[in-house]
N, C-alpha and C positions, 0 to 999 in steps of 0.2 A: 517344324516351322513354328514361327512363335505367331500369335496373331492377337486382336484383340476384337471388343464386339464394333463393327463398323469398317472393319477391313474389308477391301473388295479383293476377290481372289477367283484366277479363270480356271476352270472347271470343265472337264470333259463326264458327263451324263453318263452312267451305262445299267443302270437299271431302275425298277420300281420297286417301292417300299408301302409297305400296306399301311394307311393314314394319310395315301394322298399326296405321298412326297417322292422324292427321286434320291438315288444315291450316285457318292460321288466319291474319289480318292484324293487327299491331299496331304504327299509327304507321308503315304501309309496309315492315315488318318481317316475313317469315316467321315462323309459330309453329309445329312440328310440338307436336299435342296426342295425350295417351293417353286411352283409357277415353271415347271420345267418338264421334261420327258424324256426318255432312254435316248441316246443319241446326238443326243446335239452338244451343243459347244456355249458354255453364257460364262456372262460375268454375275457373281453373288457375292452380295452385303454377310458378312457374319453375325448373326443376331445371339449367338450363345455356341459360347467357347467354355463353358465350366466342367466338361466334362473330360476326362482323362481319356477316355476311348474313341470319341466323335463330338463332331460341332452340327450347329444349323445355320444354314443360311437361306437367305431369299433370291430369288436371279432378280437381276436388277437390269441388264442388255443380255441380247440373244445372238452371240456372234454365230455362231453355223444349227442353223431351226432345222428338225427332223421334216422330213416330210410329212407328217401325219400334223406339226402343230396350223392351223388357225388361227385367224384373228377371234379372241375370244368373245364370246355370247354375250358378257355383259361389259360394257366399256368399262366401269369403274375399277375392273376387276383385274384389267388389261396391264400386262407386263410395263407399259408405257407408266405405269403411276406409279409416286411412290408405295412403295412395300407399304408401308405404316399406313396408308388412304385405302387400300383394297379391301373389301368387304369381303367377309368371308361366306362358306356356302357354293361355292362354284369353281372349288381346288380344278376341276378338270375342263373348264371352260374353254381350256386355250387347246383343246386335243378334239381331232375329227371324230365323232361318235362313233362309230364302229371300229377306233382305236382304243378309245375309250374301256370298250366292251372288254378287246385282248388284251387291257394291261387289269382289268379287274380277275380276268381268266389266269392269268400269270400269278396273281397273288394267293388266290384260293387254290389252283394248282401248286403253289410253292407251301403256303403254310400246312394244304395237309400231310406234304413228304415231310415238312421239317418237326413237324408236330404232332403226329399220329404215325407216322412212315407210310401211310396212304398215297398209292400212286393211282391217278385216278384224271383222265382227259374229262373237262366237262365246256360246255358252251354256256357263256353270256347269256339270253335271250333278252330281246327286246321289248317295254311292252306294248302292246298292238297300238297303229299310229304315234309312236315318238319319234318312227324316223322322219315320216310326211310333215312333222313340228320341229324338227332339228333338237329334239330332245328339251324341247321348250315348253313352258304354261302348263306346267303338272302340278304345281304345288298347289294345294287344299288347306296348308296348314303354314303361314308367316309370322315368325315375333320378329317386332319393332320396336326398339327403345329411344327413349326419349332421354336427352343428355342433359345436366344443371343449366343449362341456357337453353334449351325448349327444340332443339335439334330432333328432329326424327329422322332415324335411319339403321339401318343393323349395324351392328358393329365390327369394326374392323377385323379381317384375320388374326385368329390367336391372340385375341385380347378382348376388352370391354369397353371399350372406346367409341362413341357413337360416325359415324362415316355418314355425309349425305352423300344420295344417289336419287340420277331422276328417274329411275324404271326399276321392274323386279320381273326378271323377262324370264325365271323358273315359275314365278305363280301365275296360276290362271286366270285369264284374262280378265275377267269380273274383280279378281282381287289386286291385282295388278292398278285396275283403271282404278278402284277407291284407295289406293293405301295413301295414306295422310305422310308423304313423303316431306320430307327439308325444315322447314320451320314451325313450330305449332301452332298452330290456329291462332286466335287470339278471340278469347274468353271460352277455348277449349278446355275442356275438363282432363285431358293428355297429360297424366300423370310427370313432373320433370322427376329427372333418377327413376325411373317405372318405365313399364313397358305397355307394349300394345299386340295385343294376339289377333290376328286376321285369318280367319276359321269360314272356308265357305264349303257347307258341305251338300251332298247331292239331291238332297230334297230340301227347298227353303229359301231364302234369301240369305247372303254374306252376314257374320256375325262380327263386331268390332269388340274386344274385350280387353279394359287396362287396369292397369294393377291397381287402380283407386277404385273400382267394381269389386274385384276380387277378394282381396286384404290381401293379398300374396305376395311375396318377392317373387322378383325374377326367377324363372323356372321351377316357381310350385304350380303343385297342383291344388285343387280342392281340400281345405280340411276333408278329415273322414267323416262320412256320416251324412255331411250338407250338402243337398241335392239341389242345385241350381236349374236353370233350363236347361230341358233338354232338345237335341237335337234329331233330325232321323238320318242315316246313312242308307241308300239303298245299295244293294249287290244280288246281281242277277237276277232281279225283280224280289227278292228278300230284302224287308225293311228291318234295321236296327237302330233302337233307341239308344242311346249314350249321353251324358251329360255335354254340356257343351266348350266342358274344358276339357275332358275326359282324350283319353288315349286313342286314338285312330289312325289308319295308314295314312301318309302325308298324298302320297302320286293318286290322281283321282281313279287310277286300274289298275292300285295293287291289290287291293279287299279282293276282287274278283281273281285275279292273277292267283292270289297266294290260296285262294277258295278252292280255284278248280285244281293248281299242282296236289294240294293234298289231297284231292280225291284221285288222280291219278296216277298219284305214286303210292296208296296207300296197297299195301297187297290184300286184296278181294279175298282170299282162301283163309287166310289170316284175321279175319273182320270180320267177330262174331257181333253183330248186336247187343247179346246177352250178356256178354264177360264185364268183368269192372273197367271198363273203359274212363279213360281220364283225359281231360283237357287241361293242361297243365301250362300257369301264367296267361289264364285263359280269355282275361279282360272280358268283354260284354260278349264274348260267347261267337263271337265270327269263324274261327276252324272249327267249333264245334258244331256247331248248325251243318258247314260245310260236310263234315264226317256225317253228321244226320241225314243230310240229302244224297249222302251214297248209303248207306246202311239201312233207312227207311224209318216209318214212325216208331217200330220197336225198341229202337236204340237207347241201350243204357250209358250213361257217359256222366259225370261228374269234373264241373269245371272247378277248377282250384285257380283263385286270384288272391295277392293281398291287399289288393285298394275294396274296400266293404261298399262304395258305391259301385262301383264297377261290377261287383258280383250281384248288386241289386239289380241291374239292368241288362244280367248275365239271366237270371232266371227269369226274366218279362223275353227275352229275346228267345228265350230255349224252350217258353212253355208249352210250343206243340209236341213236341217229346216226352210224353208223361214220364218217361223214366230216368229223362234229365234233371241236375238236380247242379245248383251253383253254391260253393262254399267261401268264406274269406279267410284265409293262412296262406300262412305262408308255407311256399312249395315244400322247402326241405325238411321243417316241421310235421306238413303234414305228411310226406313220404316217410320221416321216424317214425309216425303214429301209428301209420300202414304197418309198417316192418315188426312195429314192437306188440300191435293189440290186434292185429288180423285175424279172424276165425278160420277155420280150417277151410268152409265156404268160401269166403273170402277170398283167403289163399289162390283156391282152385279158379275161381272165376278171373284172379290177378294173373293166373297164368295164360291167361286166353285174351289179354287186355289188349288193346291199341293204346296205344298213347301219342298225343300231339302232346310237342314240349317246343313251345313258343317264347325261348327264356329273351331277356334283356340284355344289351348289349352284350355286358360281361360273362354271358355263356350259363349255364346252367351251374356249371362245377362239381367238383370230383363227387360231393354226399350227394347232391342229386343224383348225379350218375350211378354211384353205385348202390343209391338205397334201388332204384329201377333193375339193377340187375340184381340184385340180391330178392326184389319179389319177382323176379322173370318174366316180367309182361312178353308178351308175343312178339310184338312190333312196336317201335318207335317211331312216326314220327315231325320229325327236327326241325323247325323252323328257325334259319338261321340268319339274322343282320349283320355280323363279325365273321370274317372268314378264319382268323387267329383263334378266337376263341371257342367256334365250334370245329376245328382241328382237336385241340387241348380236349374238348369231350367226346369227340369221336374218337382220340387216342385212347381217352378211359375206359369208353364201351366196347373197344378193342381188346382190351386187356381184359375184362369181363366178361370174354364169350362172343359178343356181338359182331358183326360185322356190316359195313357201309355196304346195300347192296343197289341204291339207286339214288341218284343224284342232280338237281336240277337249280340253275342259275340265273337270277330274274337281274335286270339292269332298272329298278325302282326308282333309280336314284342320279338319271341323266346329269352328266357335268359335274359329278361328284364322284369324292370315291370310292361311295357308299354301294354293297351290292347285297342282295338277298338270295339265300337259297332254301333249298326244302331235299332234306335228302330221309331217304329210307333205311334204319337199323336196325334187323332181325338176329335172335341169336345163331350161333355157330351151327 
């Protein structure tokens, strides 16, 4: 079929695609669709046809809706508008939350057969109270951009284009009631072309931060080095300092969530204190404290971060461990370092390691993976936000000896089709 970008074309749904989209068949052709769900029936806009193998499109009408879709959580977002007006961040708003859950199950389930050959049933889980909120007021952490005409609002799906909206009914209610929504101020200091970071963390008052504070463009961070204010995060009565632009879990109970799965998937018999324990991608020290609170004060553990602030506030957070100790390197650097200058001690103690490996979206990848099985740590583990990409390294650790022996699914990320796990990797 010949088409171009702006053709509408009716479409039968039949499954989900990791990224929050839906697939579709046209003419033998791939379709990734938005704003849609397995089973139904819509009409969708072609927004990119350049590719030989599949197109994308947006649904634009819903002729036959699944049973699971909703009127979605945030009106703007609502199939009712146009495609290009929709604010992105809440790909799954139009789907009942506990469908939600089985099409995130579906996807982790599917990538780690297609991608490790892991066959493996795991549950969604919920986390405590988001069903009694409809999966609502969790976010801790909002950027708002401000447009060449003084516009505030996030920007639209798959693009950079500012969108007004009168509500932000993911973030929590406090940050919700201040965000400096629709037109800026007048003789606000609301950066125009900049943004606005809306940060309320759980000890403190809400924090407003714009890119004429900062010096940043859109989606930096901190130069290295330069330590602004800081903030405190508690988790389960443990306070953590962090700067206040600084990396933290967005949902206000995933720290605790993701705190207590690694101490319960961590295997006990396995979990020497003493050994060269690592906390790897380790930021201000939160799984590792977590590993500390099961292992006790003796615990030897060394966090490896490469932002050097963050590792600053990595050893203020870890120093009731005296045998904790916070580095700045980078991961696969310092895992070469390991592999090539380790003492025979060393060695020994590497093989009795735990390791938390907390990588970033993009997964750890193949030299991490296999510099960790080439020193044979005990146990891994895995803190994962990609389900694709912690497939691809549980394929590798597969291939190294390892295997997947326990496995748990967190839903952090309500209305999105963002999902977290934490699974356990011991050798063969």
């Amino acid at each position: 079929m010949a088409s171009e970008q702006g053709t509408r074309v009716e479409l039968e749904i039949t499954n989900v695609a990791h990224g929050g989209i839906s697939v579709a068949r046209l003419d033998g052709r791939v379709v990734f669709v938005t704003d849609t769900l397995p089973g139904e029936r819509v009409v969708a806009r072609i927004t990119d046809d350049e590719h030989a193998s599949f197109w994308r499109a947006d649904t634009v009408e819903v002729l036959e809706a699944s049973p699971h879709r909703v009127p979605h959580v945030w009106n703007e977002a609502s199939v009712d508008r146009d495609p290009n007006d929709r604010p992105g961040g809440a790909e799954f708003g139009h789907i009942e939350l506990p469908w939600q859950r089985e099409l995130k199950r579906q996807v982790i389930v599917d990538s780690l057969k297609r991608f490790a050959g892991i066959e493996r049933e795991i549950e969604v889980e919920p986390v405590a109270g988001d069903d009694e909120r409809n999966g609502l007021g969790w976010r801790t952490r909002v950027r708002l951009h401000v447009d060449a005409d003084g516009r505030v609002g996030p920007f639209a799906a798959r693009s950079h284009r500012v969108v007004t909206v009168d509500d932000l009914p993911l973030a929590t209610p406090q940050l919700a009631a201040e965000a400096p929504l629709g037109e800026r101020p007048d003789g606000s200091d609301f950066p125009a072309d900049g943004f606005i970071d809306l940060v309320a963390p759980s000890a403190g008052a809400p924090r407003f931060l714009t890119s004429n504070e900062t010096g940043e463009k859109p989606r930096g961070g901190r130069p290295a080095g330069r330590r602004g204010r800081s903030i405190t995060e508690v988790v389960d009565g443990r306070e953590f300092l962090l700067d206040e632009q600084g990396f933290w879990q967005v949902h206000h109970g995933a720290a605790s969530t993701l705190s207590r799965a690694v101490q319960s998937e961590v295997n006990d018999e396995l979990l020497d204190p003493s050994a060269f324990n690592l906390d790897l991608y380790g930021g201000v020290g939160l799984l590792a404290a977590a590993l500390g609170g099961k292992a006790g004060a003796g615990l030897r553990i060394t966090s490896v971060e490469g932002n050097d602030l963050a590792t600053d506030y990595a050893s203020e957070n870890l120093s009731e461990w005296i045998g904790a100790t916070a580095e700045t390197n980078r991961v696969d650097r310092y895992l070469r370092q390991l592999e090539k200058n380790a003492s025979a001690s060393e060695r020994e103690r590497l093989a009795r390691a735990t390791v938390i490996l907390d990588p970033p979206r993009a997964g750890a990848g193949k030299q991490v993976v296999n510099s960790l099985v080439a020193l044979g740590v005990a146990q891994v583990l895995y803190v994962a936000c990609d389900p694709v990409a912690f497939a691809r390294d549980a394929g590798q650790f597969e291939r190294g000896g390892y295997a997947v022996r326990s496995m748990r699914a967190f839903d952090l990320f309500p209305h999105t089709h963002h999902v977290e796990s934490v699974a356990l990797l011991t050798a063969n």
